[in-house]
N, C-alpha and C positions, 0 to 999 in steps of 0.2 A: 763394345768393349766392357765386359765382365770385369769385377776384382775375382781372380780366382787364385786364392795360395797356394790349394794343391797343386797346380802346375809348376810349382817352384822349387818341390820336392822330389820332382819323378825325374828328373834328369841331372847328368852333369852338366853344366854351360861351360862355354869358352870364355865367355865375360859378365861378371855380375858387379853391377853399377851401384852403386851407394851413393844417394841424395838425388831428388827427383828436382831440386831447381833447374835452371837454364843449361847448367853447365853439364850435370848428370843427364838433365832430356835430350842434348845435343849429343852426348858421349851413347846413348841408346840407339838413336837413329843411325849416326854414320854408321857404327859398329854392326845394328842389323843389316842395315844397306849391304854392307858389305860381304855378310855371307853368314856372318859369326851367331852361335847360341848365343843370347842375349839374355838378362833378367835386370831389374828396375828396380829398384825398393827404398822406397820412401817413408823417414819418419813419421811427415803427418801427413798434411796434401800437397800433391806436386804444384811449384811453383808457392810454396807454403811461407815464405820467408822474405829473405832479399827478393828476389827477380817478384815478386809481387810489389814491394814498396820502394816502388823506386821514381826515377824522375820522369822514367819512361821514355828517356832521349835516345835514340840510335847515331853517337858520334861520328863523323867523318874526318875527324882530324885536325880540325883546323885549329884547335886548339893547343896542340904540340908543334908547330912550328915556331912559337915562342918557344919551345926548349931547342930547336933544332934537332929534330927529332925525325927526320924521313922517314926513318923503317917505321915507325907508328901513324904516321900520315897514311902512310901505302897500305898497310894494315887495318886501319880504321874504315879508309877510305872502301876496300876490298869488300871488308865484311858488312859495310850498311847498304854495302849492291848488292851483297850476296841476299840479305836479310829483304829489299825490295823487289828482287826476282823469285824467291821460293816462296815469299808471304805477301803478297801486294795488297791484302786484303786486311791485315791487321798492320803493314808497313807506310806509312805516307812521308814524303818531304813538306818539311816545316820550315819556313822563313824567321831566321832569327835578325833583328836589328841589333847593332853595336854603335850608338852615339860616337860621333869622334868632336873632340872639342881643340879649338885651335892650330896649329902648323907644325905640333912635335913629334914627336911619341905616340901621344895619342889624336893625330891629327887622322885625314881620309888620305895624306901623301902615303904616308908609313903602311895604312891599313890598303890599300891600294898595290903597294908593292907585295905584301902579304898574299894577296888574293890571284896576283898572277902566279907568282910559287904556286899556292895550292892548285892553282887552272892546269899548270903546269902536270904537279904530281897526281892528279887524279883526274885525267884526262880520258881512261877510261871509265870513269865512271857509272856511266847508264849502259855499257854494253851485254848483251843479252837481256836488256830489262824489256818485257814486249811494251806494257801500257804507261804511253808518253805521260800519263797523269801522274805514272812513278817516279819520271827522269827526276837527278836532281840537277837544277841551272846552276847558270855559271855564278861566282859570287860579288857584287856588284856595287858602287857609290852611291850613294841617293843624294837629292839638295835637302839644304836646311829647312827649306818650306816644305817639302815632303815626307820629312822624319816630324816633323812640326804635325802637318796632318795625319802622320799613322799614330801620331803617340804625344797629345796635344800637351801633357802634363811633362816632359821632357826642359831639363833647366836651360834655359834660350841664351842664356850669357857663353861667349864664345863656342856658341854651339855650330858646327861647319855644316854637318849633315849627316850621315851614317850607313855603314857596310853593312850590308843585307847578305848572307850566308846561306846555307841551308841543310840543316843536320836530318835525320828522321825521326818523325814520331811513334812511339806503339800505340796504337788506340787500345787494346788489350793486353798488358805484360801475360798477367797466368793464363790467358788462352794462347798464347803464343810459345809459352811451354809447353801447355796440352795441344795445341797442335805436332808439335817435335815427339810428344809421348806418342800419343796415337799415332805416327808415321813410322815409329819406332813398333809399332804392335802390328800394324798393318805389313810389314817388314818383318813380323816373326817373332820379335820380342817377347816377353815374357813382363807386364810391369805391374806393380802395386803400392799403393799408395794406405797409409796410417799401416804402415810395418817397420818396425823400427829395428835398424842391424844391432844388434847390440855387442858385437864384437865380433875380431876377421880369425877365422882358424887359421892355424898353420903349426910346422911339424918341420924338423930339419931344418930346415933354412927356406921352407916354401910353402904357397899359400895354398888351403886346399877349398874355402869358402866361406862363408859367413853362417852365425848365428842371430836368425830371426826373431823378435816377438809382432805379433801378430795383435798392434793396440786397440782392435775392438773385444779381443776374446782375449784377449792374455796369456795367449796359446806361444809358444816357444818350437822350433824347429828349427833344422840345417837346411842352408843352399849350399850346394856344390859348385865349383868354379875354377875354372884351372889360375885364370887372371880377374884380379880385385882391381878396380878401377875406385879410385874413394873421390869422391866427387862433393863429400859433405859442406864444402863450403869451409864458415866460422867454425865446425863441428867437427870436420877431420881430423884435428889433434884429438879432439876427446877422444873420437875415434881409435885411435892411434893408442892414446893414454892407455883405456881398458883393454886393450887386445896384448898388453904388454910387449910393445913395438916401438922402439926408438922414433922421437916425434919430431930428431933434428932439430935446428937452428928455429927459434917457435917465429911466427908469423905473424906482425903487427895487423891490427886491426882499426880502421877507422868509423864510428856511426854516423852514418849517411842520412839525414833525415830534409824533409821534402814536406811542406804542407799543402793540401788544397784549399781555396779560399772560395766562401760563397758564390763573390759574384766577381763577374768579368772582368777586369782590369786592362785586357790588352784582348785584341779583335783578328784574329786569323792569324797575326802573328807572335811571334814569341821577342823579346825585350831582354838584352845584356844589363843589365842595369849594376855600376860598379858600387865595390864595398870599401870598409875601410882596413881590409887584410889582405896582403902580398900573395905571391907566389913567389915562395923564396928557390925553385928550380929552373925559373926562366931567364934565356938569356938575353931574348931582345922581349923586356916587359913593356908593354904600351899601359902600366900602371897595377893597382892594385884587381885582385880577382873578381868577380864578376855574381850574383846570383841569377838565372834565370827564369825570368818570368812567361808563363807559357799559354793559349789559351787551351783548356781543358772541359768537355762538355758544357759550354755555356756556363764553366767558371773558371778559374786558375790555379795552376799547380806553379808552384815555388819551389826551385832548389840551390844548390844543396849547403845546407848545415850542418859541417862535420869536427867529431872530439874524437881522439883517440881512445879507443875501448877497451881496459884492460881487464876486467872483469868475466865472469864466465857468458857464454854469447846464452845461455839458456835464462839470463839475468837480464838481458836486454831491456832498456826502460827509455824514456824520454819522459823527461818531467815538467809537469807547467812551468817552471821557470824557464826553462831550456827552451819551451814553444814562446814563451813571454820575450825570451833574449834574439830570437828569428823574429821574431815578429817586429821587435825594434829594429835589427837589422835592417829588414824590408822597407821598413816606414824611412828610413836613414835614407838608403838608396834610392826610393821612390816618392819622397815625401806627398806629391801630388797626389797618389791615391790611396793615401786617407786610410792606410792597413793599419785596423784594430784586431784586439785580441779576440774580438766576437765574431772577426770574418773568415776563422778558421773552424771549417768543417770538419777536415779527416788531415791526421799526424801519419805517416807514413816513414818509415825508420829500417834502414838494414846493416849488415854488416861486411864492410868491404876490405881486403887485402891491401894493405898502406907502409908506403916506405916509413924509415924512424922519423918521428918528429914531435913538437908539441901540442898542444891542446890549440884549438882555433883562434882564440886571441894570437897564441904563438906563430899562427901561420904556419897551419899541417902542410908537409911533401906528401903529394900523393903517391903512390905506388904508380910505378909506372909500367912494370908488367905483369901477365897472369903469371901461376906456377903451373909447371907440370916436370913431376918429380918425382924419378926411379930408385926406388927404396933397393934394389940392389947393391948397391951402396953400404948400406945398413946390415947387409946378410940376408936379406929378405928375397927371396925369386915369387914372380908374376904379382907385384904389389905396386901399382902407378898410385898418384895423389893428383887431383887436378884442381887447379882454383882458378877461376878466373875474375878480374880484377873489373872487368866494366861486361856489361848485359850484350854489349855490340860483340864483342869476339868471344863469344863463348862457342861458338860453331867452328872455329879455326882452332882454339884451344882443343876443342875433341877430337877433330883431325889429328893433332897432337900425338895427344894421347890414345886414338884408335891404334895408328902407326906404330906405336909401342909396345902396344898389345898384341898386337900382331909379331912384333919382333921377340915378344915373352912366349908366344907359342909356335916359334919358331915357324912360322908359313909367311910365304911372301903376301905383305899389302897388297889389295886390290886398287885398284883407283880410286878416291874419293869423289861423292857426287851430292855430295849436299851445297857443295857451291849452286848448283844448278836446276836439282832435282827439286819441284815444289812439295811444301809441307802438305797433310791434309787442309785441304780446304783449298792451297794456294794456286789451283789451276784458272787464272781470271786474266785472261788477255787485256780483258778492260772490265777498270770495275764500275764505273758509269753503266755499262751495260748490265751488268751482274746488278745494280741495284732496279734496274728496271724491270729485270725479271725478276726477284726478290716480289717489287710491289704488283705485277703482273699475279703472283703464284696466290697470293691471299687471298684478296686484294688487302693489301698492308699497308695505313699512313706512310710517307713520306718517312716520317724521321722510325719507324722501327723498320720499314724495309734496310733503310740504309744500314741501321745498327745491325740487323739478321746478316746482312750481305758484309760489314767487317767482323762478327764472330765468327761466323761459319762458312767465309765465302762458298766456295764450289760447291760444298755440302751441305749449303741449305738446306735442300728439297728434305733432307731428315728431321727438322723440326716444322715445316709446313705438313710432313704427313702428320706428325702427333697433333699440330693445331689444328687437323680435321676430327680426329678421333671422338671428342666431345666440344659440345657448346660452348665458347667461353673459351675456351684454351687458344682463343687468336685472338683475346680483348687484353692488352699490355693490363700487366698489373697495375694497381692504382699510382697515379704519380712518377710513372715510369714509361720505360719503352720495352721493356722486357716481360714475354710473352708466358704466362702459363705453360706452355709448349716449353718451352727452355728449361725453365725449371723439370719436367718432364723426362726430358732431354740427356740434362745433366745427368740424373742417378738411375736411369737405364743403361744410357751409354758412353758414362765419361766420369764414372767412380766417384760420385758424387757422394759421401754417405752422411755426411753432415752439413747442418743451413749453414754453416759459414762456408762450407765449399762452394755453395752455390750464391752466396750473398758475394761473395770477394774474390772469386778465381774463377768461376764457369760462368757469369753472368759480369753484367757491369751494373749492379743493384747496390755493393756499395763504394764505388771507385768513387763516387763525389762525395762521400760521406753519407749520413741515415736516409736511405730515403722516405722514412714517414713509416710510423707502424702499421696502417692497414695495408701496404707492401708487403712491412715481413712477417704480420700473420698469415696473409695470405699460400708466401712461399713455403712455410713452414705446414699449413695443411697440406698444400699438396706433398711435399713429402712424404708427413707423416700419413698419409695412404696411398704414398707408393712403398714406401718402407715398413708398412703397419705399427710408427711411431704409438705407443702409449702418451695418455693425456699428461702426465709425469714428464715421460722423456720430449716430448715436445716444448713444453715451460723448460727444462733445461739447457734445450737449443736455442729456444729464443734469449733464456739468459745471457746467454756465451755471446750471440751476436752483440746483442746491447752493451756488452761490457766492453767487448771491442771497440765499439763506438766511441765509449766515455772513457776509454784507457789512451795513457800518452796526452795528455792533458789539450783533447780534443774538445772546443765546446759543444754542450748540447744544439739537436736540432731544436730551431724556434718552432712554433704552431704555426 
C-alpha cells in the first residue's frame, strides 16, 4: 500500500471519507466492502489523534446498566464481539476486578444481581468468535482472601471480596485502524494519509467533493464525490465552519486523558479502583465513579481524566498540573501504590463527544451516544457527519452511516459484513498457534514473535520476508521488541512517511513511552534510507519525536 494522490484525482467516487481515525477507517471498509468507489484522506496520520490515545478498552457494557440503559448494553456488548471476531490478533479479554465493601450498594449482593442481568443481556456473546482464547466469561464474585491476593494493597476494612468482569483490551489502537485502512484498500479503496481536506464543495444545495492539500508538497487539488462522509472527529465543525455549511447545534467536547506508568501496579489484571466524583446519570449508583487501572506492556496504563474542552481542538494541551491533579487522584484511590509524579512515562489525551456538563470536580455527563447526522436538513444533499463517542462502536456507527450513503445515492444497501468479515491480518483461528508459527518463521524470541503475531497477525510472513533481506533486520532494535523489518515495513507498505508514524502508530516503540535514544536513532536511519532523509531532515524528525515525548507534561525517561 502506496500513498498515491494521483489516484484521487482521476475519478468521481461514490464516497469520499474525511478523517482517517477509527471512525472514518470503519466508514472506508464497510463502504468498500460493499461495492462503492471509496477515497480516505486524512489530515495527518491515520489513527493520528483520539483513537491513538486512548485507554484502549473495548467496552461491553457493563457499565451502563447503572443508567438502565439495555439498548447500550446490547450495543456495546455486540460490537466488542464483533471487534474479537474480525481482529483476535490485536483484540484480547481483560479481567477487570471491582472491590465490593460491605452489604449495600456497594456490597457483592447488589454487584451480583448486576452480573446476572448482563449474563442475561449478552448471552450471546462469543458466538462466531472461533479462538476459545477470545471468549469472553461469564462475570463472577471472588472471596475477600482472593481479591486480598490479586491486589494485596486493596483497603481490607469491610472489604467483602470483588466482581471480576471482563471488557476487551487493544494491544495496538493505530494498528487497529491501519488494519480497517488496509482492508479498506484491499477492498478497492482509494486512502491517504498527511492530506488535509481543506473544505467540502458544493453548488445548489448539493455536494460535489472536496478540496485537498496535499501536506508534504503543499500541493492543492479536487476529489470528486457524489457523498461526503465527514468523519473529522473534534474537527468536523471546523470543517463545516470553512466550507460555509451550517455546523447546527455545536457539539460538547470532553478531554479524555490516560497516563502510562513506569512500572507494574497490577498483574494480568486490570483494578476498578473508586474516586471521589459521581456519576451524576446513574440510576442504581453502587457509589462514586471509578479510575481504571490496567496492566499494560510490563507497565500500567490509567484512565480516565476528563474536563470539558471548549477551546479549539487544534489547541489541545494537558498541562503539568493537570498530570499533577491525576496523579493525586490516583494516589487517593490507590494510596498502596505509592503513584508519584516520576512514575509517569507517556500523557495520552483525546477528544471525545460529551453530553452538557461541568468541569471534573463538577462531575462531567458523559455522552451517551455517537452522532450520525444528515445535513439534508440544513439544505445540504449527500452530506452525512459521523462521530463516534467510544473506540468500541465505531464499526456499527459506519454501518450507519454506509446505509446513508447508500440512501444519498439512491441504490439499495448491500448487506453489511464487517460484523463478520476479518480485518487484514484478522484471519487467526487461534492465536497460540499463530504465535508458534511467528517463532517457527525467524526463529524469533518469545516475546517479539508474540508482538509480530499481534501487529500483524495473518500477515506476518510480510515482515519475516524484509527481516531476511539483510543482516540485522531480525535483531529487535535496542531495548525493544520491535524489529528493523518493521520499521521497513511500515514506509513501504503502510504510509509510513514520518518517525512518529512509525514511533507511535505502526510500531509499539512509543506506547510505553521513550523507549531510549539508541531505539530512535536507530529507527530514524533506517528510514532515512528508505526515504533518502537528508542529515537536516532527519535531526528534524528525531526532534518532533522527542518533543512528543516531553509534551503534556510527561516525565523524562531516566538513564
Amino acid at each position: 500500500m502506496i500513498r498515491n494522490l494521483s489516484a484521487l484525482t482521476e475519478r468521481e467516487f461514490d464516497l469520499v471519507v474525511v478523517g482517517g481515525g477509527i471512525c472514518g477507517a470503519a466508514v472506508a471498509w464497510d463502504a468498500a466492502q460493499r461495492g462503492l468507489a471509496v477515497a480516505l484522506l486524512e489530515r495527518a496520520d491515520f489513527s493520528g489523534a483520539t483513537s491513538a490515545d486512548s485507554l484502549k478498552v473495548v467496552h461491553g457494557g457493563i457499565r451502563y446498566l447503572q443508567h438502565l440503559d439495555v439498548a447500550r448494553v446490547r450495543q456495546s456488548a455486540r460490537e466488542r464481539s464483533a471487534l474479537l471476531r474480525v481482529a483476535p490478533h490485536l483484540v484480547h479479554p481483560l479481567p477487570i476486578a471491582v472491590p465490593t465493601y460491605g452489604h449495600g450498594m456497594a456490597g457483592g449482593e447488589v454487584l451480583w444481581a448486576g452480573f446476572r442481568l448482563l449474563s442475561l443481556l449478552t448471552a450471546d456473546r462469543n458466538r462466531g468468535i472461533a479462538d476459545p482464547d477470545r471468549h469472553i466469561p461469564g462475570a463472577r464474585l471472588i472471596s475477600r482472601r482472593e481479591a486480598l491476593e490479586w491486589f494485596p494493597g486493596l483497603e481490607p476494612k469491610r472489604l467483602t471480596g470483588a466482581g471480576v468482569f471482563w471488557d476487551g483490551q487493544m494491544y495496538n489502537p493505530p494498528r487497529l485502524v491501519w488494519a480497517f485502512v488496509r482492508s479498506a484498500i484491499s477492498a478497492g479503496a482509494t486512502a491517504a494519509n498527511w492530506c488535509e481536506v481543506e473544505s467540502i464543495r458544493h453548488a445548489g444545495g448539493r455536494v460535489s467533493g472536496v478540496v485537498a492539500r496535499d501536506a508534504l508538497t503543499d500541493d492543492r487539488f479536487d476529489v470528486r464525490g457524489r457523498v461526503i462522509v465527514n468523519a473529522a472527529g473534534p474537527y468536523a465543525e471546523k470543517l463545516l465552519a470553512r466550507s460555509g455549511l451550517s455546523t447546527g447545534e455545536p457539539v460538547h467536547f470532553s478531554r479524555d486523558m490516560a497516563v502510562v506508568l513506569r512500572r507494574p501496579i497490577v498483574n494480568g489484571r486490570g483494578l476498578a479502583a473508586q474516586t471521589k466524583y459521581r456519576d451524576p446519570d446513574a440510576v442504581l449508583s453502587r457509589g462514586n465513579r471509578h479510575v481504571f487501572v490496567c496492566p499494560w506492556r510490563g507497565r500500567t496504563l490509567v484512565g480516565v481524566y476528563s474536563v470539558i474542552w471548549r477551546d479549539d481542538p487544534d489547541a489541545l494541551t494537558v498541562s503539568d498540573q493537570d498530570v499533577a491533579t491525576f496523579v493525586g487522584e490516583i494516589d487517593e484511590a490507590m494510596p498502596q501504590a505509592g503513584v508519584t509524579r516520576d512514575d509517569v512515562a507517556l500523557v495520552m489525551a483525546g477528544l471525545l463527544p460529551i453530553a452538557q456538563g461541568e468541569l471534573v470536580g463538577e462531575n462531567v455527563s458523559f455522552g451517551k451516544r455517537p452522532l450520525v447526522f444528515d445535513h439534508a436538513g440544513d439544505g445540504i444533499a449527500g452530506l452525512v457527519s459521523a462521530i463516534t463517542n467510544r473506540y468500541t462502536v465505531a464499526r456499527g456507527v459506519a454501518e450507519q452511516a454506509v446505509d446513508l450513503a447508500f440512501e444519498k445515492l439512491g441504490r439499495k444497501a448491500p448487506p453489511c459484513r464487517t460484523l463478520s468479515e476479518p480485518v487484514a491480518g484478522g484471519r487467526v483461528p487461534s492465536f497460540a498457534r499463530l504465535v508458534q508459527q511467528v517463532a517457527a518463521a525467524g526463529p524469533f524470541q518469545p516475546a517479539v514473535a508474540e508482538r509480530l503475531a499481534h501487529d500483524h497477525g495473518s500477515d506476518y510472513g510480510e515482515v519475516v520476508a524484509i527481516a531476511r533481506e539483510q543482516p540485522g533486520w531480525d535483531v529487535p532494535l535496542p531495548g525493544t521488541d520491535v524489529l528493523p523489518a518493521d520499521v521497513i515495513q511500515a514506509v513501504r507498505r503502510e504510509m509510513a512517511v514520518h518517525l512518529g508514524d512509525v514511533v507511535f502508530r505502526r510500531t509499539g516503540l512509543g506506547t510505553g513511552g521513550h523507549p531510549g535514544e539508541p531505539a530512535l536513532t536507530a529507527a530514524a536511519a533506517l528510514m532515512a534510507a528508505e526515504l533518502e532523509w537528508t542529515t537536516e531532515q532527519t535531526g528534524r524528525e528525531l526532534a518532533e519525536v522527542r518533543a512528543r515525548f516531553g509534551r503534556w507534561g510527561a516525565a523524562p525517561p531516566k538513564p
